[in-house]
C-alpha positions in Angstrom: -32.9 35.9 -3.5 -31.8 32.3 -2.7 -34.0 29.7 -4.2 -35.6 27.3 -1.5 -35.2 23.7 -1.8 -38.0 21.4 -2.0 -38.7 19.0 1.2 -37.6 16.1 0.5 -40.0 13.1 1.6 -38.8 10.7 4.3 -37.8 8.1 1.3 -35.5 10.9 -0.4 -33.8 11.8 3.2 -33.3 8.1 3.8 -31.7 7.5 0.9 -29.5 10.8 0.5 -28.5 10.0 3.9 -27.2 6.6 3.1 -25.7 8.1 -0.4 -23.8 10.8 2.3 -22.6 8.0 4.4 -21.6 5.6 1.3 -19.4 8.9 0.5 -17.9 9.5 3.5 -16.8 6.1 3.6 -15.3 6.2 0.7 -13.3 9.1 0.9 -11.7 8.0 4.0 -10.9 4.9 2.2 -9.5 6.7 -0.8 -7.3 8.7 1.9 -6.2 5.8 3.4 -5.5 3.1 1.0 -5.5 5.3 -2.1 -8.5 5.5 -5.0 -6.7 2.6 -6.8 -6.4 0.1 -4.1 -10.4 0.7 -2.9 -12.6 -1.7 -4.0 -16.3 -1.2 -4.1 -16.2 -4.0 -1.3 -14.2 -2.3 0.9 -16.7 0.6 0.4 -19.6 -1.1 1.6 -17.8 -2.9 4.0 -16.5 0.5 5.7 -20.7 1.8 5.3 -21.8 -1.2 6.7 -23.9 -2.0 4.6 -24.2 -5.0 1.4 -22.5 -4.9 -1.7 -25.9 -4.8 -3.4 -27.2 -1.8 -1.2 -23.9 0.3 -2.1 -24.8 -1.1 -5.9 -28.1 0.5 -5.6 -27.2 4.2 -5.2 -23.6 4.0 -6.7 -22.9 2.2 -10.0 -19.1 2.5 -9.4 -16.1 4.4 -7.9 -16.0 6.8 -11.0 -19.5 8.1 -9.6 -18.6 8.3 -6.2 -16.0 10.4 -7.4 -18.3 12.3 -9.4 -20.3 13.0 -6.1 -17.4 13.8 -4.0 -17.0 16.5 -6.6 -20.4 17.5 -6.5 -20.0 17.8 -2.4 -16.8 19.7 -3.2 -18.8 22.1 -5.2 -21.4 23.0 -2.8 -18.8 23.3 0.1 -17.2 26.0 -2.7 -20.4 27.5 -3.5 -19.9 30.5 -0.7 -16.4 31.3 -1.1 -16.9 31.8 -5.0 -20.2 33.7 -4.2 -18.4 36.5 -2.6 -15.6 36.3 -5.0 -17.5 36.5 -8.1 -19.4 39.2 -6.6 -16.7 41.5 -5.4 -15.4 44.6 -7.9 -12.7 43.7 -9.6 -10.6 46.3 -7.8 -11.1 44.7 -4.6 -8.2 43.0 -3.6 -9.5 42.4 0.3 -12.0 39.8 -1.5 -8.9 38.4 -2.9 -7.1 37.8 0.0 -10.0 36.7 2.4 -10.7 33.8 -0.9 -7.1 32.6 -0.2 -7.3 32.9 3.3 -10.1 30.2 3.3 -9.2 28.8 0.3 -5.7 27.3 2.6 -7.6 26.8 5.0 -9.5 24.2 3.3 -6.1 23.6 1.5 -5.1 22.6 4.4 -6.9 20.6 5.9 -4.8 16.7 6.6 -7.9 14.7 5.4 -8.8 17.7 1.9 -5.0 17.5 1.5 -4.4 13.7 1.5 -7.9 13.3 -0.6 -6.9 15.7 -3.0 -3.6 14.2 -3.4 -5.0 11.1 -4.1 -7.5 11.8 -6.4 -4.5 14.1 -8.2 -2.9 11.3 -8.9 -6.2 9.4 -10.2 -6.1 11.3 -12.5 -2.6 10.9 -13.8 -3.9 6.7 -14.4 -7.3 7.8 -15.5 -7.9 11.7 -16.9 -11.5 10.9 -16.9 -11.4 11.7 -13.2 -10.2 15.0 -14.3 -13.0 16.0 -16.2 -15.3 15.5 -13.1 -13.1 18.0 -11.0 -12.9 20.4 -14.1 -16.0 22.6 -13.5 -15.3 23.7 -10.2 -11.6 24.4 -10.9 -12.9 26.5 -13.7 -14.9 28.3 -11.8 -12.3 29.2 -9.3 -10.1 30.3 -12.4 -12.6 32.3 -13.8 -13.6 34.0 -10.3 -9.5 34.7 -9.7 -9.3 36.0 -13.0 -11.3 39.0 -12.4 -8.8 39.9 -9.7 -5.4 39.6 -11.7 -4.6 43.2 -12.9 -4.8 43.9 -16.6 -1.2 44.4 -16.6 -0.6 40.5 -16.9 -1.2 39.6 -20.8 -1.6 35.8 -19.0 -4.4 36.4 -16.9 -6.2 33.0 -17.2 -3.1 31.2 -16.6 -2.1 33.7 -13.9 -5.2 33.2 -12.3 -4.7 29.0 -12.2 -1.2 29.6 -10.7 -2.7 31.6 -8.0 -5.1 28.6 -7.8 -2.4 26.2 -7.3 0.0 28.5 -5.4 -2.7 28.6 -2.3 -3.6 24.9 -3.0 0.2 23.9 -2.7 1.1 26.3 0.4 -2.1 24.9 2.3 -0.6 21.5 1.1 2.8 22.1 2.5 1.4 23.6 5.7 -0.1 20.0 6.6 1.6 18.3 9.6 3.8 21.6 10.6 3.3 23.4 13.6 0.9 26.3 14.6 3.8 28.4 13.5 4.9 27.1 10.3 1.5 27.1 9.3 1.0 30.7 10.4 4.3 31.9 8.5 3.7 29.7 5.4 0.0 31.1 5.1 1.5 34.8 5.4 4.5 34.2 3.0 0.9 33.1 0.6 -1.0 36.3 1.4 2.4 38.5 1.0 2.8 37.0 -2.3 -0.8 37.3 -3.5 -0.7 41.0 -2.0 2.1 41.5 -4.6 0.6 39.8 -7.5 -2.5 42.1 -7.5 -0.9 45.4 -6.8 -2.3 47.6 -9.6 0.5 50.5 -9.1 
């Protein structure tokens, strides 16, 4: 049974609102001029609100990112739900994960954020270490799925992971069809992968 969340008071909703906004705004900075070249001014210039203000409910980018990731998470929550919960054996929970999984892959503005953060982390692996639980997770959920017959099976299960990360990637910016054809090539492959014959 799902746990119901406390109401929040008007305060809270005010100010998770303007913590929502602050983190929009920054993400489309970080997509357009790149984590490294956003400054914490150009944040609260883009959320229109003061430097202070932004100060208030964010102490620095590093916990923005850390919030994105939390977002991330929760955005995640469903499609890992039904993974984790589906028998081992069944590979049509598999293949409706990646299904989604590209679709959120690829998405212009998830792929361009993603890249950017991706290469955050090469500067500073901190960043890393926020993003770490949810990849994790989605390692551990595939993991169930790769047949016993692979003596790599964590590692199988993370390239999996970034198979349908990079196909959604690569299907940014093509057309309808491309897209179409790349996301079947994915789901051919993955079919393959977790054939237990």
């Amino acid at each position: 049974m799902m746990e119901k969340k406390p109401e929040l008071s008007p305060r809270e909703e005010k100010t998770a609102r303007r913590r929502r906004l602050i983190i929009e705004a920054a993400a489309t900075l970080f997509i357009l001029k790149g984590f490294h070249q956003t400054g914490m001014r150009d944040i609260a210039g883009q959320a229109e609100i003061s430097l202070g203000n932004l100060y208030n409910h964010f102490k620095g980018k590093h916990e923005i990112i850390a919030a994105i990731s939390e977002i991330e998470a929760a955005d995640m929550e469903p499609l890992l739900s039904r993974l984790e919960s589906a028998p081992v054996s069944d590979s049509a929970a598999l293949i409706e994960f990646a299904e989604a999984y590209f679709a959120v892959s690829s998405s212009p503005a998830n792929a361009a954020l993603s890249a950017e953060i991706v290469a955050e982390i090469f500067r500073n692996p901190d960043i890393g270490k926020v993003f770490s639980g949810t990849r994790k997770r989605l390692i551990d959920a595939l993991e169930g799925h790769v047949p016993d017959h692979y003596s790599k099976r964590t590692a199988t299960a993370g390239l999996v992971l970034d198979l349908i990360e990079r196909a959604g990637q690569s299907a940014v910016g093509t057309s309808d069809v491309s897209q179409s054809d790349i996301k079947a090539a994915l789901l051919e492959v993955i079919g393959r992968l977790i054939d237990r014959s």
